[in-house]
DSSP file (Angstrom, degrees, kcal/mol; ACC not computed):
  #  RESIDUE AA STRUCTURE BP1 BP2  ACC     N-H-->O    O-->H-N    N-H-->O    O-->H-N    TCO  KAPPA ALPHA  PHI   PSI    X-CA   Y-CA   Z-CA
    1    1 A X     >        0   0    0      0, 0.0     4,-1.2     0, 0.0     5,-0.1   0.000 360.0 360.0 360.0 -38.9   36.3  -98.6  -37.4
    2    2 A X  H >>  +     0   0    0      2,-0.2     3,-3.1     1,-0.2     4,-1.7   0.998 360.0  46.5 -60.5 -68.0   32.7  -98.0  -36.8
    3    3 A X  H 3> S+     0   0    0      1,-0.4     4,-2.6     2,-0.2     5,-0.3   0.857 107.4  61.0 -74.4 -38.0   32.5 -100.6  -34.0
    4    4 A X  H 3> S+     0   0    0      1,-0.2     4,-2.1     2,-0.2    -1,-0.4   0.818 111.4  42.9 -25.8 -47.5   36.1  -98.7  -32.3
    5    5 A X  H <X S+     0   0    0     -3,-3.1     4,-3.0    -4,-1.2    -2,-0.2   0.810 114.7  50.6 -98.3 -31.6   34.0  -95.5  -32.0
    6    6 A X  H  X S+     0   0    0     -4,-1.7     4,-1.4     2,-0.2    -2,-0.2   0.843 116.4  37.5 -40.5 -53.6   30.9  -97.5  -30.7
    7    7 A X  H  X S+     0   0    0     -4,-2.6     4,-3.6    -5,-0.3     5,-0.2   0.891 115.4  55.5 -87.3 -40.9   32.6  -99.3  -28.0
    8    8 A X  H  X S+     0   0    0     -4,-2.1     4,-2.5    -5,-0.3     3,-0.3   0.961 116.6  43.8 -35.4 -65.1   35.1  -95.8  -27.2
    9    9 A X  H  X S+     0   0    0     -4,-3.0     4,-1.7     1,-0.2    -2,-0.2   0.757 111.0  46.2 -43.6 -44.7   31.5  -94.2  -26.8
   10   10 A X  H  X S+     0   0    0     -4,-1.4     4,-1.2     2,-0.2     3,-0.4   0.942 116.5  52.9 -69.0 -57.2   29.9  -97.1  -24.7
   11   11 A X  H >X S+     0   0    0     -4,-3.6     3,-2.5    -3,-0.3     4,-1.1   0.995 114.0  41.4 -55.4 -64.3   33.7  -96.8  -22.4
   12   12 A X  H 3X S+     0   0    0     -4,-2.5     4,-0.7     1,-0.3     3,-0.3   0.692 105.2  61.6 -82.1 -11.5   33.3  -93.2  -21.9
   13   13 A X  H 3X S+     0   0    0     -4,-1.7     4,-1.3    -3,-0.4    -1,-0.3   0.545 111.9  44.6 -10.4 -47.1   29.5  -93.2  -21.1
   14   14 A X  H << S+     0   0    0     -3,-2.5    -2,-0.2    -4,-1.2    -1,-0.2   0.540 105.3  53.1-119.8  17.7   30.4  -95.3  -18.3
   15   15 A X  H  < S+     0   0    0     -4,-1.1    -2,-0.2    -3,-0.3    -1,-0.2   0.467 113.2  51.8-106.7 -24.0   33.3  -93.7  -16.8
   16   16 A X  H  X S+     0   0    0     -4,-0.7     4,-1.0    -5,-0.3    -2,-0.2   0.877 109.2  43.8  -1.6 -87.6   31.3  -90.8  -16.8
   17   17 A X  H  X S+     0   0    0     -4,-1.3     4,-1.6     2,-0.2    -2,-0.2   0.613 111.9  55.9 -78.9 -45.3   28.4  -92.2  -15.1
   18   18 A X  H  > S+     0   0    0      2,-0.2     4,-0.9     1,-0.2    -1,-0.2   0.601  99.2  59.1 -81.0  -9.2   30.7  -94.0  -12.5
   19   19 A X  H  > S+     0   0    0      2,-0.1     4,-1.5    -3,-0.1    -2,-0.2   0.828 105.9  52.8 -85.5 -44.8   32.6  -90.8  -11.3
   20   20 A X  H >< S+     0   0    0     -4,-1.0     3,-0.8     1,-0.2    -2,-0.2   0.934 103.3  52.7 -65.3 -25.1   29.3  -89.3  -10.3
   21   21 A X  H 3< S+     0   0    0     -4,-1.6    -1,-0.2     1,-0.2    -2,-0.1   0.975 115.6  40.2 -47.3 -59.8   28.2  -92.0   -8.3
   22   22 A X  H 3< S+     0   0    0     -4,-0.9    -1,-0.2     2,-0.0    -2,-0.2   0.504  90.3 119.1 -78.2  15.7   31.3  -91.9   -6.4
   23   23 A X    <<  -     0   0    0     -4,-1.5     2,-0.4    -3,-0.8    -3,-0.0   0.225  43.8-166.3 -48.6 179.1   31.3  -87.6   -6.3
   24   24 A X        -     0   0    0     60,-0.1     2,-0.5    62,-0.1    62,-0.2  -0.863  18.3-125.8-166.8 159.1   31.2  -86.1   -2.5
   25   25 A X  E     -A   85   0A   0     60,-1.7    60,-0.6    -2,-0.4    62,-0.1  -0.932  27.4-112.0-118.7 144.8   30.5  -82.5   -1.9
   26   26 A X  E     -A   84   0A   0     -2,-0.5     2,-0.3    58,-0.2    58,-0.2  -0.491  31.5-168.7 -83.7 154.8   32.9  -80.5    0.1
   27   27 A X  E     -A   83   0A   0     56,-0.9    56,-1.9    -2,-0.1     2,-0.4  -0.921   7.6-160.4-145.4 138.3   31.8  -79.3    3.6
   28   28 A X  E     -A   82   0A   0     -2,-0.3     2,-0.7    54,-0.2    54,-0.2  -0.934  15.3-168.2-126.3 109.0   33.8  -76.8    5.6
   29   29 A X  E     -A   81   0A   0     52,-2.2    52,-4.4    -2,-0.4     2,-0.7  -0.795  10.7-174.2 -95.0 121.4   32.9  -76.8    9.5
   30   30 A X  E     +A   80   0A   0     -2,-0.7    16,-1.9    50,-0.2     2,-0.3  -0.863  41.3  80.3-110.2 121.2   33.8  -74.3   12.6
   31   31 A X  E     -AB  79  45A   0     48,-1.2    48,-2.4    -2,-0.7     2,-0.3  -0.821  67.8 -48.9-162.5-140.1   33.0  -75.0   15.6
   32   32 A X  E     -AB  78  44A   0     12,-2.5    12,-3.6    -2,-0.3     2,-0.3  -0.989  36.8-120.1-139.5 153.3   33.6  -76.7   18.8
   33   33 A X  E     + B   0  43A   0     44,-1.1    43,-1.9    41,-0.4    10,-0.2  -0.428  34.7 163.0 -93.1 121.1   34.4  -80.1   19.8
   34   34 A X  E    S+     0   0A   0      8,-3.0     2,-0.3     1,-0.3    -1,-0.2   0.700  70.1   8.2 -96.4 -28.9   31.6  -81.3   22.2
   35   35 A X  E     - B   0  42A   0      7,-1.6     7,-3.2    39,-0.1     2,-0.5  -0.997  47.4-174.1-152.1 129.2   32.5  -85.7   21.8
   36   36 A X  E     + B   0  41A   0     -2,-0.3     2,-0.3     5,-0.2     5,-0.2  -0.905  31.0 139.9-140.9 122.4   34.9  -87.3   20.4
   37   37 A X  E >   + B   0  40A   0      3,-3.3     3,-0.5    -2,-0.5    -2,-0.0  -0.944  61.6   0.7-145.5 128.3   34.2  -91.0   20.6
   38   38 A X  T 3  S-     0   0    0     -2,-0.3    17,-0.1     1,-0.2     3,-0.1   0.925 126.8 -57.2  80.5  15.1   34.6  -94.1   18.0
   39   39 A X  T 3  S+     0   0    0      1,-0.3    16,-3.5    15,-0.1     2,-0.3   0.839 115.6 127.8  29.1  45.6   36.1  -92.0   15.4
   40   40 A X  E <   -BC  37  54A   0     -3,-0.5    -3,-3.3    14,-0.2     2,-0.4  -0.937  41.4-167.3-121.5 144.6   32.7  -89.9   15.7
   41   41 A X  E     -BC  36  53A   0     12,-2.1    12,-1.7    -2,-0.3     2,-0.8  -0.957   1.0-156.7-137.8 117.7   33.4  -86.6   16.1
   42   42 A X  E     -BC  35  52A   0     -7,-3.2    -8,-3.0    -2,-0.4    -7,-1.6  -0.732  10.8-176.1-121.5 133.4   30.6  -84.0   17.3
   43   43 A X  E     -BC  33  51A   0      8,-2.8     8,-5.5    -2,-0.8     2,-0.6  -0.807  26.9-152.3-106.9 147.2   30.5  -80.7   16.9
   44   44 A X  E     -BC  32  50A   0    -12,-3.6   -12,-2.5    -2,-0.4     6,-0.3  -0.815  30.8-148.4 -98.7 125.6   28.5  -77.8   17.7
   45   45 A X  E >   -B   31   0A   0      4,-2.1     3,-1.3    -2,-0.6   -14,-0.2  -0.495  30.5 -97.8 -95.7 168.8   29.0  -75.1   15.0
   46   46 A X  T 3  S+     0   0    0    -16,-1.9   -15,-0.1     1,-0.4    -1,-0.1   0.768 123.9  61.8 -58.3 -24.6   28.9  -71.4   15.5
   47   47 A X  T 3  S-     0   0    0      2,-0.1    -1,-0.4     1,-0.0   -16,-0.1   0.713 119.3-112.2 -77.5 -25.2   25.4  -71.4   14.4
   48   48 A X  S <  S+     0   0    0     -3,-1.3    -2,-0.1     1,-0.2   -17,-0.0   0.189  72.3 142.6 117.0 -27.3   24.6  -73.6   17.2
   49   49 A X        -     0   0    0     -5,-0.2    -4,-2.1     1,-0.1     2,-0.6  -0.085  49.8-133.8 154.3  94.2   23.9  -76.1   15.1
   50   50 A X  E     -C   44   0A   0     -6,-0.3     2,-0.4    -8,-0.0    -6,-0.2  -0.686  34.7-179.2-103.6 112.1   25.2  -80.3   16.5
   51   51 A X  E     -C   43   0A   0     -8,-5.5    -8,-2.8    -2,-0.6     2,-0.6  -0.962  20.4-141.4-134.5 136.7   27.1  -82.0   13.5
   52   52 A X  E     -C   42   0A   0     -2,-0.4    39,-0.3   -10,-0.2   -10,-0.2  -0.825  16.9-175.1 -93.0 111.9   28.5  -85.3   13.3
   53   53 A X  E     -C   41   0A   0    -12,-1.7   -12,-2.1    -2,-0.6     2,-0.3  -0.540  19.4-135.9-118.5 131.9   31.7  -86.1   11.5
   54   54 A X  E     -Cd  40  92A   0     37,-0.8    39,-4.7   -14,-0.2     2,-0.7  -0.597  19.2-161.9 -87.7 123.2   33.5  -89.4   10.8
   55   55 A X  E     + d   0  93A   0    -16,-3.5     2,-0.3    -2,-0.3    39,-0.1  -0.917  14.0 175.9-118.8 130.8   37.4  -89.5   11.4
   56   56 A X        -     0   0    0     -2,-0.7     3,-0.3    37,-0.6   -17,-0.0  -0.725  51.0 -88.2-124.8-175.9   39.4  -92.1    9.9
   57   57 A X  S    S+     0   0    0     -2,-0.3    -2,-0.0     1,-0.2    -1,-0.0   0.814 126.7  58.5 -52.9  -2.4   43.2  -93.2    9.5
   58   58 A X  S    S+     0   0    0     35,-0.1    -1,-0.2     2,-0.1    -3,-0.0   0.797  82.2 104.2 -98.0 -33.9   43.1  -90.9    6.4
   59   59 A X        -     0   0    0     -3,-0.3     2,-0.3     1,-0.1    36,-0.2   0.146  64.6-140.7 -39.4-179.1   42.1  -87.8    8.3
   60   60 A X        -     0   0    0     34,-0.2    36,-1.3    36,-0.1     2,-0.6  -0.892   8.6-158.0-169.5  95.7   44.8  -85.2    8.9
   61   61 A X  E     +Fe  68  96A   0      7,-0.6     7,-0.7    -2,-0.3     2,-0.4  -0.602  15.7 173.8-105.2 112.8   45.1  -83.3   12.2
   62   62 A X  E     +Fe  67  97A   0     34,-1.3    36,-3.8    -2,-0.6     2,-0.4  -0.756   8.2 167.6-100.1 143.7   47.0  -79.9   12.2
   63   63 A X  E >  S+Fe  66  98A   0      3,-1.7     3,-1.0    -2,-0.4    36,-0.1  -0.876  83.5   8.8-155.4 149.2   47.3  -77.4   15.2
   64   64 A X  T 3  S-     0   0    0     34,-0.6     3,-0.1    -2,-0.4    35,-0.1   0.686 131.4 -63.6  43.8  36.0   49.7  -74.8   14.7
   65   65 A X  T 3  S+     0   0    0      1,-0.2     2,-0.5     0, 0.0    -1,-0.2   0.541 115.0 118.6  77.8  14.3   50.5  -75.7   10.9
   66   66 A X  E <  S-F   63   0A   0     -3,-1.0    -3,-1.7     0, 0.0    -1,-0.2  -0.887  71.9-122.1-128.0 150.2   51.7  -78.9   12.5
   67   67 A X  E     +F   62   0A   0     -2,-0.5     2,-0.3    -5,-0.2    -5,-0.2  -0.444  37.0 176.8 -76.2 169.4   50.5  -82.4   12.0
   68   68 A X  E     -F   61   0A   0     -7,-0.7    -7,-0.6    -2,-0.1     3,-0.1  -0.950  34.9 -91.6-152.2 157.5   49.6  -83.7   15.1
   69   69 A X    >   -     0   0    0     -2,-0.3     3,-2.1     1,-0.1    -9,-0.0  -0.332  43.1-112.0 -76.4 168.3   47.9  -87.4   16.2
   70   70 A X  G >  S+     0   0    0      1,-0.3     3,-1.4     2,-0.1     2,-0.3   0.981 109.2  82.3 -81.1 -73.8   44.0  -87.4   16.3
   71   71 A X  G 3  S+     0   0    0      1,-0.3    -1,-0.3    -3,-0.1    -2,-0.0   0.503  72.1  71.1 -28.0  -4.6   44.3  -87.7   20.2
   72   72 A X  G <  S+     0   0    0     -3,-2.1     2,-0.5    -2,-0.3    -1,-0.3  -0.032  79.3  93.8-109.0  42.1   44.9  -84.0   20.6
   73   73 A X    <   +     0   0    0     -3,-1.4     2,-0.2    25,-0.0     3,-0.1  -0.865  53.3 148.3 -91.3  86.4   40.7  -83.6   19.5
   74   74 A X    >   -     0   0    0     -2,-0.5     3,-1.0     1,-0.2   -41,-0.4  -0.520  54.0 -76.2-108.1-175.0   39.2  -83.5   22.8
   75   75 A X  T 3  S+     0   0    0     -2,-0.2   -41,-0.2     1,-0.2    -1,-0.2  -0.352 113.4  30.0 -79.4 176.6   36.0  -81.6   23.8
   76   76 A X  T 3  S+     0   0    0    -43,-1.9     2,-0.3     1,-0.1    -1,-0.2   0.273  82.3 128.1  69.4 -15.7   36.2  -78.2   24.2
   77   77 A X    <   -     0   0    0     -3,-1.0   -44,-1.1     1,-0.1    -1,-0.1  -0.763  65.6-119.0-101.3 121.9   38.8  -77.7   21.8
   78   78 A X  E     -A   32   0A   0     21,-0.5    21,-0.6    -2,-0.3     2,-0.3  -0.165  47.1-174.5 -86.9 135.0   38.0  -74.7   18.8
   79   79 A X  E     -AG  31  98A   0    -48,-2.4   -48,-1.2    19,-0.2     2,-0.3  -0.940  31.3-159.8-140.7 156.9   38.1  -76.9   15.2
   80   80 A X  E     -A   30   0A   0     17,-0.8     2,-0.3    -2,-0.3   -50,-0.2  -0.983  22.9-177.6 -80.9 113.5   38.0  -76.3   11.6
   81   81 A X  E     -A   29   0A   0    -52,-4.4   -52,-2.2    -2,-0.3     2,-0.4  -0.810  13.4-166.8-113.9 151.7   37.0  -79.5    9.5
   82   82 A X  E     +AH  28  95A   0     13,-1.0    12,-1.3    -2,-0.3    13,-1.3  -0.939  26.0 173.5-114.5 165.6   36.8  -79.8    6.1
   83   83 A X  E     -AH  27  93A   0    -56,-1.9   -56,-0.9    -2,-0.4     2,-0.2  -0.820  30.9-120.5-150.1-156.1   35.3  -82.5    5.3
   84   84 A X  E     +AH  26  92A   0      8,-1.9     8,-0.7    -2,-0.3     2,-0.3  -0.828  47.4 115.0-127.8 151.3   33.5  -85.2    2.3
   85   85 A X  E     -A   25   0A   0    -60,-0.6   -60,-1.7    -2,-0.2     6,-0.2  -0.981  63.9-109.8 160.8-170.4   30.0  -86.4    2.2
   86   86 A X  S    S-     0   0    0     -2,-0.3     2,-0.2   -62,-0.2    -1,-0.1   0.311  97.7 -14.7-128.0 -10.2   26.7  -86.4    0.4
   87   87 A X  S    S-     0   0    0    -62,-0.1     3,-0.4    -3,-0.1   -62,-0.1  -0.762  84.4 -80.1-164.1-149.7   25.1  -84.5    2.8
   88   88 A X  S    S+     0   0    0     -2,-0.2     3,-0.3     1,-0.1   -36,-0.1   0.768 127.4  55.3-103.2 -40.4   25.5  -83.2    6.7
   89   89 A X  S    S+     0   0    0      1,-0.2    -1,-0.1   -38,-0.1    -4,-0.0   0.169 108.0  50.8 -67.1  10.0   24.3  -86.7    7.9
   90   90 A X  S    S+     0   0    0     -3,-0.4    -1,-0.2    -6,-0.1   -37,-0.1  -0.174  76.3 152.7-149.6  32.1   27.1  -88.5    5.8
   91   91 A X        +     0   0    0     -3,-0.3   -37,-0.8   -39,-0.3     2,-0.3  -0.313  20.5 171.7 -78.5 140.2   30.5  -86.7    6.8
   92   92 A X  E     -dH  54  84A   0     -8,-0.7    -8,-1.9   -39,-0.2     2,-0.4  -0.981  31.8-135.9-145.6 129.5   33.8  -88.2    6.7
   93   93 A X  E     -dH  55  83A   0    -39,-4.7   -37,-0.6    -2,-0.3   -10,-0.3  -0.767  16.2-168.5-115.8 165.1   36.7  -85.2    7.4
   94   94 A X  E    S+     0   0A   0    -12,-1.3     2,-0.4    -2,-0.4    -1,-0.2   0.836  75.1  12.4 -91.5 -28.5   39.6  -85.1    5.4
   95   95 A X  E     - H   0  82A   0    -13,-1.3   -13,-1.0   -36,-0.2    -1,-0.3  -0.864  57.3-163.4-144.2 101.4   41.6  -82.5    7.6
   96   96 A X  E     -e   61   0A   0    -36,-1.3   -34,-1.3    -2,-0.4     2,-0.4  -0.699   9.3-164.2 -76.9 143.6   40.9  -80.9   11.4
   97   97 A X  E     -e   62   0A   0    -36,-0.2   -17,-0.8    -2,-0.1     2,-0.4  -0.929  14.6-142.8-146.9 112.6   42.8  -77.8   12.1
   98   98 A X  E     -eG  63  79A   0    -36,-3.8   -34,-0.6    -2,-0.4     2,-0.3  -0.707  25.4-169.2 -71.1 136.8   42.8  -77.3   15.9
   99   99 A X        -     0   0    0    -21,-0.6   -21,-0.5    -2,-0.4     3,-0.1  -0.949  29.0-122.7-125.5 142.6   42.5  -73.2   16.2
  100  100 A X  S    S-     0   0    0     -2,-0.3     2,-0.2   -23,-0.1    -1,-0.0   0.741  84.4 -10.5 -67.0   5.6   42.9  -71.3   19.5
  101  101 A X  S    S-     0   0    0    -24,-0.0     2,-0.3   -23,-0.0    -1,-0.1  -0.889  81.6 -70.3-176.7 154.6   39.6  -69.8   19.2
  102  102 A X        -     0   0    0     -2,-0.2     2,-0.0    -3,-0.1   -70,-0.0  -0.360  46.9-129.1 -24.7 104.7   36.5  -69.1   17.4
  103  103 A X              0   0    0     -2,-0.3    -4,-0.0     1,-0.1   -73,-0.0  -0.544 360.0 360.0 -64.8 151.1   36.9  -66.5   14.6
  104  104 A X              0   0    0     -2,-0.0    -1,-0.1     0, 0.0    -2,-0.1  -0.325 360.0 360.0 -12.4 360.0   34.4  -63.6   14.5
């Protein structure tokens, strides 16, 4: 019984320890689309501010509460991303929603 509660302990110690490695922090960006190239996507945020963001087949592209293919991200074009990452340099987004303009 002893060695059941040992080995439980030892299992959940390291299922633990193994979500945080793979943890992300959430990022929410607005701005505008300057490049989209490579499944790199950069944006200038309202702050002025040039961030680059990773799009992959998982991303999710909305405009007008509809999905839409990644090919209608061009430059110029007003974005919200959320995105995943460990930082600002490490961005992957989960969802684009093209918006017709900067909010205020």
């Amino acid at each position: 019984m002893t060695q059941r509660l040992i080995v439980l302990a030892i299992a959940t110690m390291a299922t633990l320890g193994a979500t945080h490695v793979f943890a992300h922090n959430e990022y929410r960006m607005i701005g505008t689309i300057v490049l989209w190239k490579d499944a790199q996507l950069e944006i200038k945020s309202r702050e002025g501010k040039m961030v680059s963001i990773a799009v992959n087949g998982e991303t999710v592209v909305y405009r007008d509460n509809k999905k839409v293919k990644a090919a209608e991200l061009k430059a110029g074009r007003h974005v919200v991303i959320d995105a995943l990452g460990d930082s600002y340099r490490d961005l992957a987004a989960v969802e684009v929603r093209i918006i017709p303009s900067l909010p205020k």
